[in-house]
C-alpha positions as CSV (number, residue, x, y, z in Angstrom):
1,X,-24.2,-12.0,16.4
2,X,-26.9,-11.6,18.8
3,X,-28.4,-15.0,18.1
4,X,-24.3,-16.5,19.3
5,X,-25.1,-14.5,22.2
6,X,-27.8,-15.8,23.5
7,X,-26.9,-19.1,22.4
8,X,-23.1,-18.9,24.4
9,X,-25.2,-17.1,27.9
10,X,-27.5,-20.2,28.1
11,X,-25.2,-22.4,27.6
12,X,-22.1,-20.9,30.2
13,X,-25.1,-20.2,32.2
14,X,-26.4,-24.0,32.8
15,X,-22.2,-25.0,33.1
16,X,-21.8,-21.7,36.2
17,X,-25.4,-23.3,38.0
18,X,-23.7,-26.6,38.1
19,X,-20.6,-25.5,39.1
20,X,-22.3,-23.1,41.5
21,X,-18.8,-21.0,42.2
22,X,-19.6,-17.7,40.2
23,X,-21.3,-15.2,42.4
24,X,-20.9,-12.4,40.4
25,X,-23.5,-12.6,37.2
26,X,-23.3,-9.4,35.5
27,X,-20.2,-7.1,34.6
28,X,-20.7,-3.2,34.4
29,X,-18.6,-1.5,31.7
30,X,-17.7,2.0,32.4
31,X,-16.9,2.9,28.6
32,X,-15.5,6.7,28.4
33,X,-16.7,8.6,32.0
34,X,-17.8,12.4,32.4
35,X,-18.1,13.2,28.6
36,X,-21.0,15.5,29.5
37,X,-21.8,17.6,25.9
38,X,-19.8,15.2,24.3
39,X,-22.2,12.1,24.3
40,X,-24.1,12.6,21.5
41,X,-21.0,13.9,18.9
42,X,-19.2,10.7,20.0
43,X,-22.1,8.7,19.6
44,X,-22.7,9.5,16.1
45,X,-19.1,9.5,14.9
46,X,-18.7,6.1,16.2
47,X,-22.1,5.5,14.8
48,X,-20.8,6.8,11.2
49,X,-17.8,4.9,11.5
50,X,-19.6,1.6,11.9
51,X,-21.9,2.0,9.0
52,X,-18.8,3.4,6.9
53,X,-17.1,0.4,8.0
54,X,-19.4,-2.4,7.3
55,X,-20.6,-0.7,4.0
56,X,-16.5,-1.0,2.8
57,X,-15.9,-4.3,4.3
58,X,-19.2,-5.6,2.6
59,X,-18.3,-4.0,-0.7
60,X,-15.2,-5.9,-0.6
61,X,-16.3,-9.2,-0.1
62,X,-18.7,-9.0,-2.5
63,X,-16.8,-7.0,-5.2
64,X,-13.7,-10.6,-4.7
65,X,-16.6,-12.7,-5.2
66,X,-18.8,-11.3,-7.7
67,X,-15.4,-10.4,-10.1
68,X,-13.9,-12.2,-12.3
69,X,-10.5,-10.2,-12.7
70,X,-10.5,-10.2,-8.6
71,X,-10.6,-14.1,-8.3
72,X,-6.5,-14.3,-7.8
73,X,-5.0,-15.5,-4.2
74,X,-4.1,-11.6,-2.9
75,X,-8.3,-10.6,-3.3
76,X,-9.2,-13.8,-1.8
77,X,-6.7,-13.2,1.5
78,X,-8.1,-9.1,1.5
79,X,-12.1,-10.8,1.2
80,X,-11.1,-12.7,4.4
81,X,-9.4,-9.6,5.9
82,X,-12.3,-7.6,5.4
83,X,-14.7,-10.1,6.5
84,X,-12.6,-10.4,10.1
85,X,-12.9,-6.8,10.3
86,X,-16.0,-6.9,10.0
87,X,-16.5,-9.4,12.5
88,X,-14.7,-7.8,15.0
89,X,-16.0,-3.6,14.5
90,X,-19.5,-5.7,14.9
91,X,-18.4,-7.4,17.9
92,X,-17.4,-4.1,19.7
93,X,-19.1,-0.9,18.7
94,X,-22.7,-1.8,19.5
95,X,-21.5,-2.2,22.8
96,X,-19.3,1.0,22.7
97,X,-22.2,2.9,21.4
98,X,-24.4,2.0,24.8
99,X,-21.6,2.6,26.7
100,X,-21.3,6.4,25.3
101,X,-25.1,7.0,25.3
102,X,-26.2,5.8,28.7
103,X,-22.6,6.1,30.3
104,X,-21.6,2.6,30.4
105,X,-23.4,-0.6,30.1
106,X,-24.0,-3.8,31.8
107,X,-23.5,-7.1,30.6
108,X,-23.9,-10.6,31.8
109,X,-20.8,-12.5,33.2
110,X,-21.5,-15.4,30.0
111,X,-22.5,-12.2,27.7
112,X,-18.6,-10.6,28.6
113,X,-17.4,-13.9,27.7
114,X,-19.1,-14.1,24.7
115,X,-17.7,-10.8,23.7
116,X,-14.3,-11.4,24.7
117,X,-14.4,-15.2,22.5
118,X,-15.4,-13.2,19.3
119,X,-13.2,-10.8,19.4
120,X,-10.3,-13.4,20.4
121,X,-11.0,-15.1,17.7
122,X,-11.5,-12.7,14.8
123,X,-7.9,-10.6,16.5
124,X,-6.4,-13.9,16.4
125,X,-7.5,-14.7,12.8
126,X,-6.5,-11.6,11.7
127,X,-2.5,-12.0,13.3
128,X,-2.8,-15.2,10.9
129,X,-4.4,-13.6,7.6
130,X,-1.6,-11.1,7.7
131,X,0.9,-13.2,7.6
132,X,-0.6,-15.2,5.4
133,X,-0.6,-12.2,3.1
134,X,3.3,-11.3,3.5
135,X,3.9,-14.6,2.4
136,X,1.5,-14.1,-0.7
137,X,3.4,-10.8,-1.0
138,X,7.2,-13.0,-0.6
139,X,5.9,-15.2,-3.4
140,X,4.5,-12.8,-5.9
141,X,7.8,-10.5,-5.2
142,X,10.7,-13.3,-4.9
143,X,9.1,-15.9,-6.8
144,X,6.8,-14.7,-9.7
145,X,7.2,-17.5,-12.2
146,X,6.0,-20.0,-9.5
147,X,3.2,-18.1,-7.6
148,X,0.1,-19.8,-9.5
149,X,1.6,-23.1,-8.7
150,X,2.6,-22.3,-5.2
151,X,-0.5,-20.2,-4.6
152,X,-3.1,-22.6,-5.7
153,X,-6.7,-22.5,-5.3
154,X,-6.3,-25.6,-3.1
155,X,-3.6,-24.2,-0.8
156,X,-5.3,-20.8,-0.8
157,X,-8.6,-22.4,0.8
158,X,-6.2,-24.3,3.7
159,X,-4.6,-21.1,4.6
160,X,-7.6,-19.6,4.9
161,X,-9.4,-22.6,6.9
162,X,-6.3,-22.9,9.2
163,X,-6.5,-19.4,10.2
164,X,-10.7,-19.1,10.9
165,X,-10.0,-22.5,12.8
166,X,-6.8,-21.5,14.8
167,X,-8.2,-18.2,15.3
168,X,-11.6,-19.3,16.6
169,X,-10.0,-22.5,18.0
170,X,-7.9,-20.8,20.6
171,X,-10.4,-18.4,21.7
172,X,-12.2,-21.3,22.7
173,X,-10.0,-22.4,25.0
174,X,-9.2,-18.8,26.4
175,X,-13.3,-18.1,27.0
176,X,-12.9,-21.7,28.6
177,X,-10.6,-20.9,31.0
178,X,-11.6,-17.5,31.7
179,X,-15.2,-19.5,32.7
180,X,-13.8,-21.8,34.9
181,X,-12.5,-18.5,36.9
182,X,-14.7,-17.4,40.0
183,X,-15.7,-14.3,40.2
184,X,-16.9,-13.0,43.7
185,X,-17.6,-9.2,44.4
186,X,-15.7,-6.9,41.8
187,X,-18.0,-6.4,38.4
188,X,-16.9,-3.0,37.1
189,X,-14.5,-2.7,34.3
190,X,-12.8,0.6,33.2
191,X,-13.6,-0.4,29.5
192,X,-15.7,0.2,26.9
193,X,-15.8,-3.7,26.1
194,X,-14.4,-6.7,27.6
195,X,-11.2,-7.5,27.0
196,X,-8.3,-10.6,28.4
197,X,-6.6,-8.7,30.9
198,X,-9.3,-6.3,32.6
199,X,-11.7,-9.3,33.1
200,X,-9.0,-11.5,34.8
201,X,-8.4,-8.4,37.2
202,X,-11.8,-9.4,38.6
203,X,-11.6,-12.8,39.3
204,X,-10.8,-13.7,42.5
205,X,-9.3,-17.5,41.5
206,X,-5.5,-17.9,41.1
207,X,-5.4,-16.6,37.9
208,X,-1.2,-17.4,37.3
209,X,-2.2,-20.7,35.9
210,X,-4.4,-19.2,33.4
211,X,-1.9,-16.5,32.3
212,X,0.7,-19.1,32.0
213,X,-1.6,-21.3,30.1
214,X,-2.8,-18.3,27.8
215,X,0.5,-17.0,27.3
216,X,1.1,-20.6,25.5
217,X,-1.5,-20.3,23.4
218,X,-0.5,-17.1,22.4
219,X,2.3,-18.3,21.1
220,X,1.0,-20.1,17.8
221,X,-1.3,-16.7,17.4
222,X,0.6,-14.1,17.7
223,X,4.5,-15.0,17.9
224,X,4.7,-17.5,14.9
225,X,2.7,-14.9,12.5
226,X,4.5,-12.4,13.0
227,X,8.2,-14.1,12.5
228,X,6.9,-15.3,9.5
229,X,5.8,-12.1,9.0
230,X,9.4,-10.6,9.3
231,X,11.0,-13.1,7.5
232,X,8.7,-12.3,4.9
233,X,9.6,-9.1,4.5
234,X,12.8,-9.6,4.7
235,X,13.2,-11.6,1.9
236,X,11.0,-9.0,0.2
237,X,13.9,-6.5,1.3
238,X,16.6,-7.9,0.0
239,X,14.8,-8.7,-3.4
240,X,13.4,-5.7,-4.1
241,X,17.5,-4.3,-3.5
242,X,18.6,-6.5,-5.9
243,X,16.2,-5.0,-8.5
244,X,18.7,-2.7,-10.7
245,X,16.1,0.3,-12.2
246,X,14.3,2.5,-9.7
247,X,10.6,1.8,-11.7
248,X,11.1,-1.9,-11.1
249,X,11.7,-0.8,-7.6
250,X,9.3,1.4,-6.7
251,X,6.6,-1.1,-8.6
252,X,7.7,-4.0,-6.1
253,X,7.8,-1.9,-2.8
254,X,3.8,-0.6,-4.0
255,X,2.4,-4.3,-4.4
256,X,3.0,-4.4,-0.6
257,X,3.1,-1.2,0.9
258,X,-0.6,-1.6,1.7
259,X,0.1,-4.6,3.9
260,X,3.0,-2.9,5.2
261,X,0.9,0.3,6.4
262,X,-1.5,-2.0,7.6
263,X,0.4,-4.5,9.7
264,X,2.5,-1.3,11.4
265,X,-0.8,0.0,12.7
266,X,-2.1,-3.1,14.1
267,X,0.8,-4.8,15.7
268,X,2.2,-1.0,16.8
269,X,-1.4,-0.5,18.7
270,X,-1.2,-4.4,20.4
271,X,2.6,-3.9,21.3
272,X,1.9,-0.1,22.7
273,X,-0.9,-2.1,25.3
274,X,-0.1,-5.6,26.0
275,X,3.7,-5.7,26.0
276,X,4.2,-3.1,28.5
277,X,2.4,-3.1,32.1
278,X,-0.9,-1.9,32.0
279,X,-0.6,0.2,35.5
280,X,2.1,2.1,33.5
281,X,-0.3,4.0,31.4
282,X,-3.8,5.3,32.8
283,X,-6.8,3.4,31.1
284,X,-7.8,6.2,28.7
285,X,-4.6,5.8,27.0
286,X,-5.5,1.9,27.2
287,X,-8.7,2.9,26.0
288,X,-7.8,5.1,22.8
289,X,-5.4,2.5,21.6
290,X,-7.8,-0.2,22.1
291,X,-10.6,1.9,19.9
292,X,-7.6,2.4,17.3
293,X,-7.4,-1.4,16.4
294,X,-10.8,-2.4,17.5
295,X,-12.7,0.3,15.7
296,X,-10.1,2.7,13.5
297,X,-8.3,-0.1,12.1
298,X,-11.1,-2.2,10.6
299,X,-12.6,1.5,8.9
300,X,-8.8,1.9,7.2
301,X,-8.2,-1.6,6.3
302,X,-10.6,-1.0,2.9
303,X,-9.3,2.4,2.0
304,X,-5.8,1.6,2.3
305,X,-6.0,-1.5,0.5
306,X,-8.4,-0.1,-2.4
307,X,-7.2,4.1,-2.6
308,X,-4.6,3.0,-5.1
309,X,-5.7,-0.7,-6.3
310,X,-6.7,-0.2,-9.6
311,X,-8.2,-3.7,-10.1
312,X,-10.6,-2.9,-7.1
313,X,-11.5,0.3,-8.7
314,X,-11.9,-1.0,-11.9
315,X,-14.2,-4.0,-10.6
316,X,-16.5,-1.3,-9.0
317,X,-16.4,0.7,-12.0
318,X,-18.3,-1.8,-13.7
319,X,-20.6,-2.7,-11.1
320,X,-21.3,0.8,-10.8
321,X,-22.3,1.0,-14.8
């Protein structure tokens, strides 16, 4: 991560010198202000969450790859779940932690920008790999017979490609535009990292064109996955109704209950922030939501998906022995 950094500041650096329009070259993040006796609690809990975190996420990936009863298309979609989580908590809480500890931070205009690309792209991949999921989910549920055909190794690896390639696709355009902004006296962000809409506050550029624009690319990330998403589930619905003995039932609804708890958390914490105006709710609001699917989210991801999979349990069982 660090070595992307560095690697993104030099280059965005030599592109502003030419351009010579940015006069701003570092952004302060304020993080959480006047926690006084609370800095070093909050420091290790967020601390202890990111080491839980990547240890679960880790475990994951290399429990789906290392097991043989774990090599079926709904482990392989959960290994590239856990490894965008584990993207993203690593994107965000190192910065999070300096904000807490020294009472915000300061990074460079092409350091905010590198933030805010990596954690476009590993939010937007993650909108994909859910729906990708419910539709693993529709096929297992409404179409057993057919789900090793359908779900195939070689369709399972274009899903998966698509959605790093979308993902990470769009958010280069986004960090693109968002450089070509200029940037002229404000540098101080009431965040703990940097996100779309706080860092196009500072710009002094006409920034309509560049909403307009982002809101288009939006569209494929976020809109499309989730209809699909719905529809999904709403075949799901109506098949599991048609099942006639409550064990049948209750055995469907439990295969995806995990995705279902899952995608309610993370589209409930986007909707509660970017659908509605954000001078409607004060920034610690903004900022609580934005550390429940930036840092909470990622840390429950694992446990939801493994508390009652016995296949995962089983598979570390006898990795354990």
């Amino acid at each position: 991560m660090v070595f992307f950094y560095e690697l993104f500041c030099t280059l965005y650096s030599q592109a502003m010198n030419e351009k010579n329009q940015t006069w701003v070259s570092e952004i302060v993040l304020l993080g959480f202000q006047n926690l006084h006796n609370f800095k070093v609690p909050l420091f290790s809990l967020f601390l202890l969450i990111y080491i839980v975190t990547v240890w679960e996420n880790v475990l994951i990936i290399v429990l789906v790859a290392f097991s043989r009863n774990l090599h079926s298309p709904m482990y392989f979609f959960l290994q590239q779940l856990a490894l965008s989580d584990l993207l993203q908590i690593t994107n965000i809480v190192p910065i999070l932690l300096q904000t807490i500890i020294y009472g915000g931070t300061t990074l460079s205009l092409p350091g905010c920008i590198t933030q805010l690309y990596f954690f476009g792209g590993s939010e937007g991949c993650e909108f994909l790999l859910l729906s990708v999921m419910a539709y693993d989910r529709y096929v297992a549920i409404c179409i057993p017979l057919r789900y090793t055909s359908i779900l195939n190794p070689r369709v399972c690896f274009i899903l998966i490609l698509m959605s790093w390639l979308l993902g990470f696709g769009i958010a280069v355009i986004t960090a693109n535009l968002m450089g070509a902004l200029e940037f002229c006296d404000q540098n101080t962000i009431d965040h703990f990292f940097c996100d779309f809409y706080p860092l196009l506050e500072l710009s002094c550029s006409d920034k309509f064109p560049l909403q307009i624009e982002a809101f288009f690319l939006f569209v494929p990330m976020v809109f499309m996955p989730f209809i699909l998403l719905i529809v999904s589930y709403m075949c799901i619905a109506h098949a599991i109704l048609k099942i006639v003995s409550h064990t049948g039932r209750q055995k469907a609804f439990s295969t995806c209950s995990s995705h279902l708890a899952v995608v309610s958390m993370f589209y409930g914490a986007l909707i509660a922030i970017y659908l509605f105006p954000s001078k409607k709710q004060s920034s610690a609001v903004s900022k609580v939501l934005s550390l429940l699917y930036t840092v909470v989210i990622p840390m429950v991801n694992p446990l939801i998906y493994t508390l009652r999979n016995k296949e995962i349990q089983g598979a570390l069982k006898i990795k354990l022995n």
